[in-house]
LOGU-488314 format. One record per residue (C-alpha): residue number from 1; residue in one letter; x, y, z. Coordinates in pm, whole numbers. Layout:
LOGU-488314
GUPA   kolnu   mimar       c1       c2       c3
GUPA     NUM       a        X        Y        Z
...
***
This chain:
LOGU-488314
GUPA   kolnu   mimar       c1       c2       c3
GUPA       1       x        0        0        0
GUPA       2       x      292      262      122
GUPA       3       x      422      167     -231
GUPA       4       x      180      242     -447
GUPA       5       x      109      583     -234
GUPA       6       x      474      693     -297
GUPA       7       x      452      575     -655
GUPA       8       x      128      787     -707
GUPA       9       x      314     1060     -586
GUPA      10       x      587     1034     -758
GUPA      11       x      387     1013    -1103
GUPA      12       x      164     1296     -985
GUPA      13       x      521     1540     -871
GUPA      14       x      646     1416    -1245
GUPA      15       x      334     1532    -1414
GUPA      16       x      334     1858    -1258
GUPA      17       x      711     1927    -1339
GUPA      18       x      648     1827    -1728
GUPA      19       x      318     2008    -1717
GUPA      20       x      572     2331    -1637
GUPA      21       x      850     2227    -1831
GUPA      22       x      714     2363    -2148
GUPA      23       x      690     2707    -2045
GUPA      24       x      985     2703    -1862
GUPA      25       x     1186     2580    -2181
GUPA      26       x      963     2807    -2420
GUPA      27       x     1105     3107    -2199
GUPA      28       x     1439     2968    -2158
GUPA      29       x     1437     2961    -2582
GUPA      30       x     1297     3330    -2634
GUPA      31       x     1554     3412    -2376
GUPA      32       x     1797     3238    -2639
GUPA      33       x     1716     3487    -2910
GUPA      34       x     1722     3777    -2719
GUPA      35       x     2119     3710    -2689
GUPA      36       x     2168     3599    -2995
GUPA      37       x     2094     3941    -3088
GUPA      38       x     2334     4125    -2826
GUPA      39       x     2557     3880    -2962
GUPA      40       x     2532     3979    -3333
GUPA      41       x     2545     4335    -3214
GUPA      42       x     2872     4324    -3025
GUPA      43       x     3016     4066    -3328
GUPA      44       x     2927     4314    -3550
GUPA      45       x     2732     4004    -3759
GUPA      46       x     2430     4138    -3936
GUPA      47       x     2375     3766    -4019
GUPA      48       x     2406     3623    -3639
GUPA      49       x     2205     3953    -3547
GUPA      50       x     1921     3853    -3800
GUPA      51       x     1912     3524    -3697
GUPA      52       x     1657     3472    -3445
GUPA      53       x     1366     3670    -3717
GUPA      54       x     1129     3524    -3865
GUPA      55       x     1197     3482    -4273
GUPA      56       x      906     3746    -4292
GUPA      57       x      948     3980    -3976
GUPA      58       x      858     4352    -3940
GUPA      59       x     1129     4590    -3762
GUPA      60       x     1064     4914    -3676
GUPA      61       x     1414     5116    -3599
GUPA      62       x     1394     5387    -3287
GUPA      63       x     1368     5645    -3585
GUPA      64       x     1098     5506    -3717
GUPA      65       x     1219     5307    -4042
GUPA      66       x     1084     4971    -4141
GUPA      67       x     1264     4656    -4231
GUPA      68       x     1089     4373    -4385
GUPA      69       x     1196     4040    -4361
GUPA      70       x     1541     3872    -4250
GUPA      71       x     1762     3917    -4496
GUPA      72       x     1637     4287    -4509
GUPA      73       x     1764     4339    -4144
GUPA      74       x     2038     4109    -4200
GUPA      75       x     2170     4402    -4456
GUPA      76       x     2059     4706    -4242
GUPA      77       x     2225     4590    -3963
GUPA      78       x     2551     4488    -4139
GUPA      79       x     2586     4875    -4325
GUPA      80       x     2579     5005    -3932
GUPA      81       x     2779     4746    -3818
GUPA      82       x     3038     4835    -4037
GUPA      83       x     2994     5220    -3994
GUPA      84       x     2837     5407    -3741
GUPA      85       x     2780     5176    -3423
GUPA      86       x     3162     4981    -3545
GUPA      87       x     3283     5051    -3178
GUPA      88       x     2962     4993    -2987
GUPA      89       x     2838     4721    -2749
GUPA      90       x     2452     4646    -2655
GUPA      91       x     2309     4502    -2322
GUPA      92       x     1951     4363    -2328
GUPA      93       x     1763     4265    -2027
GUPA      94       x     1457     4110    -2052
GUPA      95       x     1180     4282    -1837
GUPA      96       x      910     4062    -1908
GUPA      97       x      745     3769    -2136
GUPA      98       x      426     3755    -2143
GUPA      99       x      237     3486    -2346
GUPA     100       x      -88     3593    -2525
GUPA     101       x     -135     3167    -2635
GUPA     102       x      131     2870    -2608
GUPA     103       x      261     2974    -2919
GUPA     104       x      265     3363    -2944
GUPA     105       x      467     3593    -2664
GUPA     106       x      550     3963    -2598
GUPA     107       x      882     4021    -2498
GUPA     108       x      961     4358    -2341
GUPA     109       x     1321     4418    -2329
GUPA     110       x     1551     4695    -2226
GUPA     111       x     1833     4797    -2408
GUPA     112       x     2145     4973    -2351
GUPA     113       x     2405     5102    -2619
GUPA     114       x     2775     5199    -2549
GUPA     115       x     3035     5352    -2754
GUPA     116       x     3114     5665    -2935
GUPA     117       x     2834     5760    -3190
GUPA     118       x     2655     6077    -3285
GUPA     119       x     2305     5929    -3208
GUPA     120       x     2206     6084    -2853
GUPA     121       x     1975     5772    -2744
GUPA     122       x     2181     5528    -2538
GUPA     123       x     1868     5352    -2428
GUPA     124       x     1567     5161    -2541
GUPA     125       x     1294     4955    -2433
GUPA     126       x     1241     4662    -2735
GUPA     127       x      911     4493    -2834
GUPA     128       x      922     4172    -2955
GUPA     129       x      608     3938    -3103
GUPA     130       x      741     3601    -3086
GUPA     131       x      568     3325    -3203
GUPA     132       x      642     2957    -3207
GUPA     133       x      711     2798    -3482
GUPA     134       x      806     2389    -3584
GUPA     135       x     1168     2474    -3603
GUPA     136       x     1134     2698    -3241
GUPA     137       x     1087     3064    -3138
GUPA     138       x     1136     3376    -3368
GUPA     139       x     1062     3725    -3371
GUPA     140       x      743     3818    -3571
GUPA     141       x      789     4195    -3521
GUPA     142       x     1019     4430    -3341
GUPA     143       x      997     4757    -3241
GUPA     144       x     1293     4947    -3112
GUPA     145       x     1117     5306    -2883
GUPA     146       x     1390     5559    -2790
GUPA     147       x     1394     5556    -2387
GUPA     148       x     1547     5972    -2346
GUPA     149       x     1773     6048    -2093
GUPA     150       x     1639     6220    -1764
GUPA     151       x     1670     6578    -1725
***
């Protein structure tokens, strides 16, 4: 009898761990591409950078130009790579995820530039759409919002 308690329990704990492991690992994945972006940034990659998007993603820059697709923000990002952010860094942080269904999350991030450029904007907070997809996670849309400094 004892046995077949602690075996109960033991199947119920497992369920309840696998019943959270999905989340946990869809979280730990959109956490993944939120990197992978820092690290294309700071590798100056426009193709490591564009990675995470989805083939048809929307981007919205913090000045308010549009990207569309992948390879579209593959090549933005590469031209300012190789000129005006060349000696920058990034920092994200992920503030929250928040999923709307299993498959679709918003991802608020903050975002922190270093580095000697002309642009007066050091910080941003980032939207991200992610939705989930049969080879994993990728950004839908993105939208970069200037966060101005403090008077």
């Amino acid at each position: 009898m004892r046995i077949a308690l602690v075996t109960l329990l033991l199947l119920t704990i497992s369920n309840t761990l696998h019943a959270q492991n999905p989340r946990t690992a869809d979280e730990t994945a959109i956490r993944e591409n939120v990197k992978q972006l820092e690290s294309g940034w700071n590798k100056k990659s426009g193709a490591i950078f564009a990675k995470p998007f989805a083939e048809d993603a929307d981007y919205v820059v913090i000045n308010g130009m549009y990207f569309k697709g992948r390879a579209e923000i593959q090549t933005a990002h590469q031209q300012i790579f190789d000129t005006i952010f060349k000696e920058t860094t990034v920092t994200f942080d992920i503030r929250q995820i928040r999923f709307l269904r299993p498959d679709v999350a918003v991802a608020h991030v903050n975002g922190h530039r270093t580095g000697p450029t002309r642009e007066l904007v050091q910080d941003a907070l980032l939207t991200l759409v992610m939705t989930k997809e049969k080879d994993g996670w990728t950004i839908a849309a993105f939208q970069n919002t200037a966060v101005m400094p403090r008077q």
